[in-house]
N, C-alpha and C positions, 0 to 999 in steps of 0.2 A: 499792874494786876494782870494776872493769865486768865482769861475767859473762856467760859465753859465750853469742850469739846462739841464738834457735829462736823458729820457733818456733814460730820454731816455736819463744831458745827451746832450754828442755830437752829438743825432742823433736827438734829439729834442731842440735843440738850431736852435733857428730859423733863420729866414734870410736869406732868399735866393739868391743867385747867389753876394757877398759881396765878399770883398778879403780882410778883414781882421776885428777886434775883437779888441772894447778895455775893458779892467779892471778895476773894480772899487768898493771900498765898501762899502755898501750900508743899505737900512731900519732898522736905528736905531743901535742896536749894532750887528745886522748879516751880514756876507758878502756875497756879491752876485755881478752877472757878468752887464755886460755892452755889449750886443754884436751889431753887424751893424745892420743897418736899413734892414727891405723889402722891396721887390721892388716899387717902385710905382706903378705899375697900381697890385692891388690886384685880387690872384684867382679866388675870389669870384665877381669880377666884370665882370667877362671873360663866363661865364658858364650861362644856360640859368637854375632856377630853375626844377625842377622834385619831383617827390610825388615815393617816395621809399618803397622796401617792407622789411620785417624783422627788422624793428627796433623797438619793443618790443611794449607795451601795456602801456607806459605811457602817460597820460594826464595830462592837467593843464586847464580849462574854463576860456576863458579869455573874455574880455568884445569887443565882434562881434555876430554881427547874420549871418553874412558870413563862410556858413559850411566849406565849401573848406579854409579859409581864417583860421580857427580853427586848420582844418589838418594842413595845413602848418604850422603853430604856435607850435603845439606839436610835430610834426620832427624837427621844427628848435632846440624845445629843448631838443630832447633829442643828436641830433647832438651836441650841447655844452658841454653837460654833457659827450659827447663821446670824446672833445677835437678835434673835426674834425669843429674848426669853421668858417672856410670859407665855407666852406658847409651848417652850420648855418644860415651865413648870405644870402645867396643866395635864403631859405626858407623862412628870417624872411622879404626880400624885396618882395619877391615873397606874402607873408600875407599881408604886406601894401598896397600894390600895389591894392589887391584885396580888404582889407577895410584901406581908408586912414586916417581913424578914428582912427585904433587901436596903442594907444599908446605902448603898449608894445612892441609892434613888432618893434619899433624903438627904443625900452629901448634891445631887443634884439642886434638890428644892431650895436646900440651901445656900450653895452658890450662885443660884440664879437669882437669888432677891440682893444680891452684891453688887458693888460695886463693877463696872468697865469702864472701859478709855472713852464711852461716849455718856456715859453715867456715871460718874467718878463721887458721887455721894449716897448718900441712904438715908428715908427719912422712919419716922418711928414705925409704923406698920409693917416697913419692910425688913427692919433691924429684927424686929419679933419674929415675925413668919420665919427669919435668918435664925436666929437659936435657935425656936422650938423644933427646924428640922434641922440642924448642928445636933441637936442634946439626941434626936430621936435615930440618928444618924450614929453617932458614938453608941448610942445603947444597943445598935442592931449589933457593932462592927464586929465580935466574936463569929459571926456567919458569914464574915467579909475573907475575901483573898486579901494576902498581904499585899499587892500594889492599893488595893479598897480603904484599907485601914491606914495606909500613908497617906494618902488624898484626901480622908476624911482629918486626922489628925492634923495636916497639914492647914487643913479647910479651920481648924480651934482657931489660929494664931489671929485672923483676919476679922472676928467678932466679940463682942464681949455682952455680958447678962442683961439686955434692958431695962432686967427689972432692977438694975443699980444704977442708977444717973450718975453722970450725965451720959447719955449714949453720944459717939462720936459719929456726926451727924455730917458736917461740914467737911472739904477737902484735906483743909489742914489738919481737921483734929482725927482725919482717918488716917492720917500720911502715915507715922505709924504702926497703922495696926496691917497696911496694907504691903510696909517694908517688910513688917513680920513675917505677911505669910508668904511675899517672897523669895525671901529667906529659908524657908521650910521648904517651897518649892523647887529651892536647889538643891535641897537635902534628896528631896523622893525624885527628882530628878538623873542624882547619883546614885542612887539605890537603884531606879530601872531605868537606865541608861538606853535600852532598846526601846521601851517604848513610846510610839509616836506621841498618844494620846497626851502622857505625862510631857513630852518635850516640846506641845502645842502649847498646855497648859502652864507652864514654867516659864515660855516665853511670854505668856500674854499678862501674867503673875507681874512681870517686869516691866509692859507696858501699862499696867494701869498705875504702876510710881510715877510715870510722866504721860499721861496723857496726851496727845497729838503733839510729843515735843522732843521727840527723840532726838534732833538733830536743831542745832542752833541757827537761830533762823537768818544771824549776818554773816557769821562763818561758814556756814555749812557743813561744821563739823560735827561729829556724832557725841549724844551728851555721852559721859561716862559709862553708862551701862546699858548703850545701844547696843556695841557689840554681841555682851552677850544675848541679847535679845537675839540676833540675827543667828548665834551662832546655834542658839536651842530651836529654832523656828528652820534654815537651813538645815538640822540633823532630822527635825520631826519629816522634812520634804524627803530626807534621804533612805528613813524609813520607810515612809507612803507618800509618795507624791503628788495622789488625789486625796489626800487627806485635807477634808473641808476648814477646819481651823486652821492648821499651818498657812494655807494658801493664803486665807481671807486675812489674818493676821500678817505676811510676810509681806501682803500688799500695801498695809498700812505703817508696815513698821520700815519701808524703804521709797516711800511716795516723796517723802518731802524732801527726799537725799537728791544730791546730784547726780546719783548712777540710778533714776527709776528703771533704767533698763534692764535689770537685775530683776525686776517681776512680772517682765513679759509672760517667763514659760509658767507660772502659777498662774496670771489672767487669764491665760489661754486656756489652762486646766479649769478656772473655774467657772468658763461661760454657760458650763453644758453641766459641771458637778452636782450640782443641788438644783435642777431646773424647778422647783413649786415652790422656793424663795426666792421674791423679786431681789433682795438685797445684794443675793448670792449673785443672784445672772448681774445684778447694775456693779457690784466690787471691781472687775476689770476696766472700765470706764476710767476709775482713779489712774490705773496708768495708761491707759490707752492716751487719754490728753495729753500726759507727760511725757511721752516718747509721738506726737502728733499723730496719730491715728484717732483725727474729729469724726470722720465717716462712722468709725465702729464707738464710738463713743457712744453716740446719736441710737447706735442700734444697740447697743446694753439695754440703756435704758427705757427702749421703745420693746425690747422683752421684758425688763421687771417690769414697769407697769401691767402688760398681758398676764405677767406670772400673780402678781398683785392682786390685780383685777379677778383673776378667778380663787384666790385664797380669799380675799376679801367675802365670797358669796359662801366659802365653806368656815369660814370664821368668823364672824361681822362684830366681835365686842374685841375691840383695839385698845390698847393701851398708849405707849409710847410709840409702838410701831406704823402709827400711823403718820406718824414725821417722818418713817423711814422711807413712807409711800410718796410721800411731798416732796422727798427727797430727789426720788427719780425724774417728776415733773421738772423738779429746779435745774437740775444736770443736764437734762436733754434740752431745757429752752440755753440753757450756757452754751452746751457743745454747737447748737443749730445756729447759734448766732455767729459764731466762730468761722462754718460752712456758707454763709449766708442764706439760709433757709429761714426766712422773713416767715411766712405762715405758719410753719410748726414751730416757731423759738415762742411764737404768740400765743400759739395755741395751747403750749404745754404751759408757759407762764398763765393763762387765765385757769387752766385746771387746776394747778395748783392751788391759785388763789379761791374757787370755788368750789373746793374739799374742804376750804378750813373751816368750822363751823361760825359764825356769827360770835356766840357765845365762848367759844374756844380761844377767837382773835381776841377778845374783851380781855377775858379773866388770866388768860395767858400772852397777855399783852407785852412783857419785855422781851422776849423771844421771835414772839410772833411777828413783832412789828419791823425786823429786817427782811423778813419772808417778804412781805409785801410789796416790796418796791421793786418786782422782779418785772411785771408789764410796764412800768415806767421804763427799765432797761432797755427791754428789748425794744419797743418805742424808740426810745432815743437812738440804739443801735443802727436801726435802720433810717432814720431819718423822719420818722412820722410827726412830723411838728405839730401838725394842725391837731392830728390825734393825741396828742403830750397837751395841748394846751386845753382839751375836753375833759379832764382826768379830774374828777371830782374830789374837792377838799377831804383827808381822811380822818376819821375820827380825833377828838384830843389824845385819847389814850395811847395812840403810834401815834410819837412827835417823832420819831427819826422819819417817818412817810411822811411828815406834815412839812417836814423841812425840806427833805430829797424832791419835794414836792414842786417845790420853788427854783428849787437849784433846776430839774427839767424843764420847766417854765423858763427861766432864765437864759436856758439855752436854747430852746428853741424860738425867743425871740432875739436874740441874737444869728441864730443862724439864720432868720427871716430877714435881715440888718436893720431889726425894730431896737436899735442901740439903748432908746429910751427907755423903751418896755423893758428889756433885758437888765438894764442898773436897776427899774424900779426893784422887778422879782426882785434880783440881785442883795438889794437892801431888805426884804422879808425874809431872804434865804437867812441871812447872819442873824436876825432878828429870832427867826423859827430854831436857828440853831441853839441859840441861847436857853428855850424848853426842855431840851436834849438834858435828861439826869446825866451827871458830873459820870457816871459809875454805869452809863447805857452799854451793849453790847453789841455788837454785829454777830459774826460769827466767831471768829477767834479774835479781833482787834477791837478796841474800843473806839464808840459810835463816833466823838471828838476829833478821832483822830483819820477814820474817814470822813467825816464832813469836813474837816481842811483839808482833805486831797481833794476833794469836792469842789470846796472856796477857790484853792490854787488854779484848778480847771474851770472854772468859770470865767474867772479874774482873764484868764489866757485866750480865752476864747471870746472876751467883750474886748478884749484891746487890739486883738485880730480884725476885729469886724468896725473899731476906730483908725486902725493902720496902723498899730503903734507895733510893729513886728518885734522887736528887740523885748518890751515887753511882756510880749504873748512866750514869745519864747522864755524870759525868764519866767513866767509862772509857770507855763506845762513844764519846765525845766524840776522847778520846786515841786510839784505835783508827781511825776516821774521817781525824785530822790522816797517821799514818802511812801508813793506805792512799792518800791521795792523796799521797802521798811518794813513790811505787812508782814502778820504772821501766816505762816503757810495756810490752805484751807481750801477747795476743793468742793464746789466751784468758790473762786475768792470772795473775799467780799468787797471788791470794786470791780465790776463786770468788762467793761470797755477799759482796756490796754490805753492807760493817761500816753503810752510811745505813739499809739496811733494817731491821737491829736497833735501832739508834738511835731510827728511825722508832718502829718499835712500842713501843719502851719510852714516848716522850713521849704520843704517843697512850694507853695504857694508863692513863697517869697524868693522861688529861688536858687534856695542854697541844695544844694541836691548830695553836696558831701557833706553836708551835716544828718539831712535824713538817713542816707543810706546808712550810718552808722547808727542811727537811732532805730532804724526797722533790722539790721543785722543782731542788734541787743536784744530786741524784741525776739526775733525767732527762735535764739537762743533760749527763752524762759518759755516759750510758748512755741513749740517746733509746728511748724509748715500750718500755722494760722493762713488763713486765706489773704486775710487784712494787710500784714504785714510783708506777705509775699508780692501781692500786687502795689504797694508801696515800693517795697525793694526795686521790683521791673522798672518803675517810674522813674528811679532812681541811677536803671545803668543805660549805657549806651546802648541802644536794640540792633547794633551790628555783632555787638560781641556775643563768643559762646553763652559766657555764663548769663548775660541779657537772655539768651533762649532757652536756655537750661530753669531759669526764675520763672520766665513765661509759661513754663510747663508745666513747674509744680502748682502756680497758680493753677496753671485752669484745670488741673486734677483735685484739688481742693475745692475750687468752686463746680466741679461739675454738674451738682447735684443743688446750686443754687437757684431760687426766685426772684434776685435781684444782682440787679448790676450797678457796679460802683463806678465813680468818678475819684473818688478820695478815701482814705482810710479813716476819717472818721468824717460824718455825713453833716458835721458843726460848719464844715468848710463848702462840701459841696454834696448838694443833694443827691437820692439814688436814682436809677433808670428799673423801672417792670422790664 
């Protein structure tokens, strides 16, 4: 089963306040999730329109002579292009409202209550609100420019009447409807071949057929109609270069490739493009990791939040974008950990955790409950044993934090060499894991399947601290094979690099040409990690050049640390303030 994008991703799997999630596979031959409905009464219905500042200098001329009515038309779109589309729609009602003429702005309304690659469903409130501004949309479109009335007719293929059942609610039963309007999208694609707008939206037409799965996650090779993806999203760049969708879009649709370096010069374009959406400023982050730039990682996300932070006081009724906000906390305490930056990896991991409402964590429990385990991470990251072992039992409803719960428990008495302690957890960990629904999620992988990367690592790290080294090593070994099994996703969802354990155990013992190739793999998938760098050093002779060449990148990657290491992962040896 393919689970539901975010990612944001568990943090962008939508659906607010739901208590559960179901599975399913979906558009054609890709899998993709199925998750609960939104609420009914929509965000965007709740908030009274406003005319914002800092969101960049794009325009689009659409057919009104109502100036104000324009403004709002080009906010609404670039708020789309930002993924913040209840905010969208709140501008494109606000345009109609002002001229009742303008069909677009209903071809807007309507697209925004749709499906995308981190919403890849629709539930009945949103299906409706979706025709009644499709029907209102088509009845404007005689007052529409001919590119208005392709986008709108294009916008028919992708919905059908709710008031006829069954409405196609789920992934699979939209697959579809969402090929359709693909399909049309290549059509007004060819029809206006110059314009950006059209060749942002054509591509992203194609990315919501596969959701965060353009590229095959053993091979690395591109699914069948990445290409084109790439090829309408690089002409939309060639068009406009600061064009907000192309950028945010070409980021996404080349992250998980093995040339992420291919969307440097868009991160770069977007850190400053849309500076009053935090999502806009943190989008560069995705490749900044990917090509080792953790420093600026750290600082995306340490600007969306400020960007957030003051949207947050001029909009306060959040929808799903409030996951987008959680999202940046989750990012920066990943990247900080990476840098070794012990007190903001914690400090952003407890924000996160105390944004999410009480009530929110409950009812929206199958999503919410990967969120969570983000201060156990970084805890463990750095070594805080005694602090892992204060971490209060969490609710029934998060069994994946009840179980992850044990597995930190388990290692942190093991890393104390409380051996007994450690098999005890050890035996609640498998026990806790058993609560874990058949059909849990993390973020893109299923919850099963990280809790035996989990086991694996545990099992490796108790026979380490028995002396059974051959053993330790065959489980980080098996542990290592399943995390690079993992479906792409950003931050992962297994935090700490299972190479780093692996790493220290053969070092520990020893073997220094097994590490080095185990931390050279590692920086490979994860470039100029701090962790893996300072492994690597351990690893070579420190007369040779590239011994000083390794020592260098190290201490440029840790420059900006509050801890110092002994080992790459702290299972083995504790850290130094």
């Amino acid at each position: 089963m393919r689970p539901l994008p975010f990612p944001l991703a568990f943090f962008l799997r939508p659906a607010l306040l739901v208590a559960a999630l179901t599975f399913v596979s979906g558009c054609a031959a890709s899998r993709a999730p199925a998750p609960a409905t939104q609420p009914a009464a929509s965000a965007a219905a709740t908030q009274a329109p406003q005319l914002f500042r800092g969101l960049g200098s794009h325009t689009r001329t659409v057919s009104t002579k109502n100036a104000e009515a324009q403004r709002y038309f080009n906010q609404a779109f670039t708020w789309m292009f930002s993924f913040n589309h209840d905010e969208a729609i709140r501008s494109y009602q606000r345009a109609a409202e002002l001229d009742p003429n303008l069909a677009i702005a209903y071809w807007g309304i309507a697209f925004c209550n749709g499906p995308h690659i981190n919403n890849p469903v629709m539930d009945e409130p949103r299906a409706i609100a979706a025709w009644d501004a499709l029907r209102k949309a088509r009845a404007a479109a005689p007052n529409a420019t001919p590119a208005e009335q392709a986008l709108i007719n294009a916008l028919a293929a992708r919905y059908t009447d709710p008031s006829h059942p069954p409405i196609p609610f789920s992934f699979e039963e939209r697959a579809p409807f969402d090929k359709a309007y693909a399909s049309a999208m290549a059509k007004v694609y060819a029809q206006f071949p110059d314009d950006a707008d059209i060749a942002a939206l054509y591509g992203e037409s194609l990315m919501d057929c596969r959701p965060w799965d353009l590229w095959d996650p053993n091979t690395k090779e591109p699914r069948p109609e990445t290409p084109k993806v790439l090829a309408a999203l690089e002409h939309a760049l060639h068009l406009n270069p600061n064009h907000p969708g192309a950028n945010h879009y070409y980021i996404h649709a080349v992250e998980a490739s093995t040339h992420p370096d291919k969307a440097v010069a868009a991160a770069d374009r977007l850190r400053t493009l849309v500076p009053a959406s935090g999502h806009m400023v943190h989008m560069p982050a995705h490749i900044d990791v990917r090509v080792g730039n953790w420093a600026q990682a750290a600082e995306q996300n340490r600007r969306a939040i400020k960007a957030d932070t003051t949207y947050r006081t001029l909009s306060p009724t959040q929808g799903i974008y409030r996951i987008y906000m959680a999202h940046n906390d989750h990012f920066l305490s990943w990247s900080c950990m990476m840098l070794g930056r012990k007190e903001e990896s914690l400090a952003a991991a407890r924000h996160m955790i105390a944004t999410i409402p009480e009530g929110f964590a409950r009812d929206a429990a199958p999503f919410v409950d990967p969120m969570m385990l983000v201060e156990m991470e970084a805890l463990m990251r750095f070594g805080m044993w005694d602090d892992v072992l204060k971490v209060p039992e969490p609710p029934e409803y998060h069994p994946i934090t009840r179980a992850y719960r044990h597995f930190a428990r388990a290692s942190a008495f093991a890393a104390q060499n409380r051996v007994a302690d450690a098999e005890r957890e050890q035996a609640l960990f498998k026990s806790a894991s058993k609560a874990v629904p058949e059909k849990a999620m993390m973020a893109q992988n299923p919850a099963h399947t990280v809790l035996d990367l989990a086991a694996h690592t545990l099992a490796g790290e108790i026979a380490f601290r028995k002396g059974d080294t051959d053993a330790a090593v065959s489980d980080l070994t098996r542990a290592v094979e399943i995390e690079d099994s993992l479906r792409y996703m950003e931050p992962p969802d297994w935090f700490q690099p299972t190479r780093h354990s692996l790493g220290a155990v053969l070092l520990a013992a020893g073997r220094k040409a097994e590490a080095e190739k185990v931390y050279r793999a590692d920086l490979e998938r994860l470039p100029e990690n701090g962790w893996s760098l300072f492994g690597l050093s351990q690893c070579l002779e420190a007369s040779t050049p590239e011994a000083a060449a390794v020592k260098a990148r190290f201490e440029k990657a840790w420059s900006g640390a509050d801890t110092r290491i002994q080992a790459t992962c702290l299972c083995v040896k504790p850290a130094r303030e």
